[in-house]
C-alpha positions as CSV (number, residue, x, y, z in Angstrom):
1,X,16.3,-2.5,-14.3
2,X,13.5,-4.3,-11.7
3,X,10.4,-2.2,-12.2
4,X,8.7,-1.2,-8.6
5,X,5.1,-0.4,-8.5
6,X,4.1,1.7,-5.2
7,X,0.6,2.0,-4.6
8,X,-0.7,4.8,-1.5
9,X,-3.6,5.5,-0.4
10,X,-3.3,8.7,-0.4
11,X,-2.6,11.9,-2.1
12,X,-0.2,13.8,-2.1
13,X,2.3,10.5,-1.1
14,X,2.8,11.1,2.6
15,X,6.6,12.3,3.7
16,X,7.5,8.2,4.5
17,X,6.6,7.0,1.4
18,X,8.3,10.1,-0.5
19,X,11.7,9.2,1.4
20,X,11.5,5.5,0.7
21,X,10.6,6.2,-3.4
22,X,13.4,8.6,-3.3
23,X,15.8,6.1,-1.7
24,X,14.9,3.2,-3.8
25,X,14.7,5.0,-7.6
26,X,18.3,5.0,-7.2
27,X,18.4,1.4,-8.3
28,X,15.1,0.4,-9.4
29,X,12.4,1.9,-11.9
30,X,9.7,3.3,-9.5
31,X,5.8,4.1,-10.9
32,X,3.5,5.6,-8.3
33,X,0.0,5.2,-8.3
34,X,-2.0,7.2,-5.2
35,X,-5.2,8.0,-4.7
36,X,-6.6,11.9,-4.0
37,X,-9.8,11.7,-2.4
38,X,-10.9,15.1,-2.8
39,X,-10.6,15.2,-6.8
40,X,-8.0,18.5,-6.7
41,X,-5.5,16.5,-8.9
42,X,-5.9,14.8,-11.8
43,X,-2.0,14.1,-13.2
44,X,-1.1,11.4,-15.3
45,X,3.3,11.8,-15.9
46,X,5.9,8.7,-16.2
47,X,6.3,8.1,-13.0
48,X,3.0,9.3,-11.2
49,X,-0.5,8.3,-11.8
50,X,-3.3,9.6,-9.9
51,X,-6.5,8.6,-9.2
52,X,-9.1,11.0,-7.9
53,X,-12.2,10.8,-6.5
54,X,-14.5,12.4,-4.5
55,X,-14.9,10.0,-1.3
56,X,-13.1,12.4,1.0
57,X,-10.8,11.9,4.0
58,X,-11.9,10.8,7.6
59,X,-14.6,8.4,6.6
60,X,-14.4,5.3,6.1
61,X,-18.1,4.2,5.0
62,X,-17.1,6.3,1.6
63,X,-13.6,4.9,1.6
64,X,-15.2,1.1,1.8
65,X,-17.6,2.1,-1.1
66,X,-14.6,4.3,-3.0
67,X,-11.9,1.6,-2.7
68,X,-13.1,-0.7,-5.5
69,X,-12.8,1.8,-8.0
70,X,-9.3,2.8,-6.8
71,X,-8.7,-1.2,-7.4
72,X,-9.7,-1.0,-10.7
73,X,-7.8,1.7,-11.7
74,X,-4.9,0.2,-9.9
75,X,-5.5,-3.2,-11.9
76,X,-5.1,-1.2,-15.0
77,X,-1.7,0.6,-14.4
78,X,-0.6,-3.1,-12.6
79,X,-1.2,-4.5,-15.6
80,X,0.3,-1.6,-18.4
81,X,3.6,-1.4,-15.8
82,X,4.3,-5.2,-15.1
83,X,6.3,-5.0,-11.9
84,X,8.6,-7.3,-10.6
85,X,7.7,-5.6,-7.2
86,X,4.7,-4.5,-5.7
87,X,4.8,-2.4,-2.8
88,X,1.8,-1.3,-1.0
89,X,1.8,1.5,2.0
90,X,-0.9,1.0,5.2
91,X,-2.7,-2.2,6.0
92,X,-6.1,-1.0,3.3
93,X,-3.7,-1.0,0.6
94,X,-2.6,-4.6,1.5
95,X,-5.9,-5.6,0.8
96,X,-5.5,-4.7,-3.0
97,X,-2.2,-6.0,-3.2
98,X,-2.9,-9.4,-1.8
99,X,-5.6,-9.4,-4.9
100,X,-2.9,-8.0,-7.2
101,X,-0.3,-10.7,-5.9
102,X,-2.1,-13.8,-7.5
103,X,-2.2,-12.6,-10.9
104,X,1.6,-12.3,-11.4
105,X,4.5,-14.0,-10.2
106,X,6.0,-10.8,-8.3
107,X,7.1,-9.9,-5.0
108,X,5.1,-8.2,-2.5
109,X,6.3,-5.6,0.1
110,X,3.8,-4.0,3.1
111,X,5.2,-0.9,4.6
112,X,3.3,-1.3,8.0
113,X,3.0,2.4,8.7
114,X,0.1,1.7,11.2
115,X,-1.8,-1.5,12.3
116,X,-5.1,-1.9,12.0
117,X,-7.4,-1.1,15.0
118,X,-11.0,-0.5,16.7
119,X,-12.3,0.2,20.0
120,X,-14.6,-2.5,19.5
121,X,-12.9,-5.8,20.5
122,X,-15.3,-7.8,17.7
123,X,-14.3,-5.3,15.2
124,X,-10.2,-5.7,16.3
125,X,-10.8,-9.5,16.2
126,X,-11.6,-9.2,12.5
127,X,-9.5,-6.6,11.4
128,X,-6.4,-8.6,13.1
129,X,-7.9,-12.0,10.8
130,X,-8.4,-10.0,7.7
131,X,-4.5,-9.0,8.2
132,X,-3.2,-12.6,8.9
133,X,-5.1,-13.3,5.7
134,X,-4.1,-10.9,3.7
135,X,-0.5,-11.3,4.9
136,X,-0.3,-14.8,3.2
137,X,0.5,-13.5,-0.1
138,X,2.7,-10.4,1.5
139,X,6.9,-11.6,0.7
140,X,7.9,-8.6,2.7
141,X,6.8,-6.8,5.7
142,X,8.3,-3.3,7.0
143,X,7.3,-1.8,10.2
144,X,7.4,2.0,10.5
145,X,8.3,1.7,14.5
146,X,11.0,0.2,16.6
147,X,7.9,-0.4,19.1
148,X,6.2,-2.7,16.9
149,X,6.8,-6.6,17.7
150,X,7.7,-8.4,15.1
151,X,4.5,-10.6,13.7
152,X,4.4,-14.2,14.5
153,X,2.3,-15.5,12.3
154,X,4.2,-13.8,9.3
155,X,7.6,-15.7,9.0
156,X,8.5,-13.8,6.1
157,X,11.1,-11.3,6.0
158,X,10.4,-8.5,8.8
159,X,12.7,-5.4,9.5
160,X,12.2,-1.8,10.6
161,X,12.8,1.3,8.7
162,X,13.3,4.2,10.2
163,X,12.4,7.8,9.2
164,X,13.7,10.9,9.9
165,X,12.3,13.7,10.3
């Protein structure tokens, strides 16, 4: 059975991402690794590894300085699991995927739930280059919206998943 790794950036997995793990561990073998923020959980089972921290939700300074040990530790489990598939949720957890990517020879899928974005147009500018970067190594791309244009720079495979509530 192909082995899935999902990696959020979150904790506890958001109701999306629980729906799509659900749907897909029908037919694959599906490992979880999220990150809590506010260190309340600290849960290790076969399916489920958390990493937690203290950086806290709603700012991003600590998130920036946070997210390199939340790499690490998603190195480690990348590395122990061996996927055939790594699937990464929200554009910041692209950014450790793409660096995941060129170790193995293993496909990777971006659920889109939200695109990057600033007020400031400088700041947009970069954010939207980081993502055209970043989506170089990205096989797959799912967008969370029926609203969202699909992404010409990214000829890759593109298709919309919807949620219900």
């Amino acid at each position: 059975m192909k082995k899935i790794l999902f990696v959020e950036g979150i904790y506890p997995v958001n109701t999306r991402s629980s729906r799509i793990i659900n749907t897909l561990k029908n037919d694959y073998n599906i490992k979880v690794v999220a990150w809590d923020r506010n260190n309340i959980y600290s849960k290790e089972e076969n399916n489920l590894y958390i990493f937690s921290s203290n950086e806290g939700y709603g700012n991003k300074i600590k998130k920036l300085l946070g997210i390199y040990k939340y790499f690490k530790y998603v190195k480690f489990i990348y590395t122990k699991e061996q996927p055939d598939t790594l699937f990464v949720s929200q554009w910041d957890m692209l950014l450790l995927g793409f660096f995941l990517k060129d170790k193995r020879k293993n496909i990777l899928v971006y659920d889109n739930i939200d695109m990057p974005s600033s007020n400031n147009k400088i700041v947009s500018k970069l954010l939207l280059l980081l993502e055209k970067i970043l989506l170089k190594r990205t096989d797959i791309m799912i967008f969370a919206s029926r609203f969202f244009k699909k992404i010409i720079f990214f000829n890759k495979k593109q298709f919309y998943w919807k949620t219900y509530l």
